[in-house]
C-alpha positions in Angstrom: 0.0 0.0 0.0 1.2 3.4 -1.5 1.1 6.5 1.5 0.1 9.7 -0.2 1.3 12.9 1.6 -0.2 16.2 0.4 1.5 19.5 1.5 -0.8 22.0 1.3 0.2 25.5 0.8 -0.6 28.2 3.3 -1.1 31.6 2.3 1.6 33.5 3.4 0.9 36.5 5.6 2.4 40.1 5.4 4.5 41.1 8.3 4.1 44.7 9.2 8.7 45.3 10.2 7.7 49.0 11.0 5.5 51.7 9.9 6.9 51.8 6.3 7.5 48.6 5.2 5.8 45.1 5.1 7.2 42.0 4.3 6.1 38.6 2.9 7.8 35.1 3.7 7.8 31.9 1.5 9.5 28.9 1.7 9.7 26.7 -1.3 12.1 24.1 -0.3 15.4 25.3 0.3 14.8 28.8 -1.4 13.1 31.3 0.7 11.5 34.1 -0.5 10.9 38.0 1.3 8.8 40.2 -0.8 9.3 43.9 0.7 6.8 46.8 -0.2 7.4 50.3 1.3 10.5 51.7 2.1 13.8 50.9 3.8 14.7 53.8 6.3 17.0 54.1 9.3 14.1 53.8 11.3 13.2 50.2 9.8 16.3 48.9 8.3 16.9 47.2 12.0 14.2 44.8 12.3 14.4 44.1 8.2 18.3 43.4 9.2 16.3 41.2 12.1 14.2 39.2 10.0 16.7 38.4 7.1 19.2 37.1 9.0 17.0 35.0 10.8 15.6 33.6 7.3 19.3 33.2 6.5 20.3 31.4 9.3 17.5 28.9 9.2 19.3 25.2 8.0 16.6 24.7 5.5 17.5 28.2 3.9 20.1 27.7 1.2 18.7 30.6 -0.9 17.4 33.7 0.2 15.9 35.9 -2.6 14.5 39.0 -1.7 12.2 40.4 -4.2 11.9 44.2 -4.2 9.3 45.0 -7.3 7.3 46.9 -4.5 9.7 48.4 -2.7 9.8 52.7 -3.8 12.7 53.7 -1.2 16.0 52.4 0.0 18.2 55.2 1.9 22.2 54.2 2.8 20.9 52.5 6.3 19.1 49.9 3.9 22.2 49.2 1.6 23.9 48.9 4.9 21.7 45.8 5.3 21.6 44.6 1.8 25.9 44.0 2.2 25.5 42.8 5.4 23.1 40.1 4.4 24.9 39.6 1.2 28.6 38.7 3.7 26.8 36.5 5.8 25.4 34.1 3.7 28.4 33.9 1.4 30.2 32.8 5.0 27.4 30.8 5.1 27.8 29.1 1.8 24.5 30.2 0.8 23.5 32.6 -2.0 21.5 36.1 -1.7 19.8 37.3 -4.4 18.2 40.9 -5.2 14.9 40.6 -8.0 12.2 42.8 -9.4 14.6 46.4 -8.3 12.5 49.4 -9.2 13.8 52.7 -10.5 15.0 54.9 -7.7 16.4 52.2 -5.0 18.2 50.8 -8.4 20.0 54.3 -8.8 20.9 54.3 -5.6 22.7 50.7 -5.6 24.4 51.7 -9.2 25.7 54.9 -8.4 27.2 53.5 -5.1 28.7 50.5 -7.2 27.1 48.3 -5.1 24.7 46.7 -7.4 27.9 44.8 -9.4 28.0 42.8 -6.1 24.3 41.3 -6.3 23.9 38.5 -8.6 22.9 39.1 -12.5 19.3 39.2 -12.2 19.3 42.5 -10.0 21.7 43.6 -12.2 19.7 43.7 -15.5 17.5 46.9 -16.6 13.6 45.9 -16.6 12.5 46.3 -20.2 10.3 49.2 -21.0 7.7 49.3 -23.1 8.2 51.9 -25.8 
């Protein structure tokens, strides 16, 4: 006799980090997913530094993507985080990956060069319809 297990998917949930940003966790596997909306300030980079590196360090974590399509502001204190996250899971063996960028937080990583460091997807202008 065949046992069937079915996993079923739960919605995830939006976590409210702070007045001006929300984020959503998924695990699918070993890749997890945090979709940010809002914006990354001083005042919430700390508890999005909190939550990341908790996702990071989790054993079934190999991958940590964190998709940013809704994301409209990232000020220094947020690319602060975004290196720091990026150092720890390379000791970590793991990989950190940036997707979905959006116009003014993707200025901000290229004209601090930081945006060379991020793998080749956050790297690459979104098409524009013309």
């Amino acid at each position: 006799m065949k046992t069937v297990a079915f996993f079923w998917q739960r919605t995830p949930k939006a976590l409210s980090l702070d007045a001006d940003i929300q984020a959503v966790c998924q695990d699918r596997g070993t890749e997890c997913e945090v979709r940010l909306s809002g914006r990354i300030t001083i005042d919430s980079s700390p508890s999005l530094r909190a939550l990341l590196l908790r996702r990071l360090e989790s054993r079934s974590c190999q991958v940590l993507t964190l998709e940013l399509g809704e994301l409209v502001y990232l000020d220094t204190s947020g690319l602060a985080v975004l290196v720091e996250i990026l150092r720890s899971a390379r000791n970590q063996a793991k990989e950190f990956h940036l997707t979905g960028l959006q116009e003014r937080p993707r200025y901000l990583l290229e004209t601090t060069r930081l945006l060379r460091l991020f793998d080749k997807a956050a790297s690459e202008t979104p098409r524009r319809n013309t």
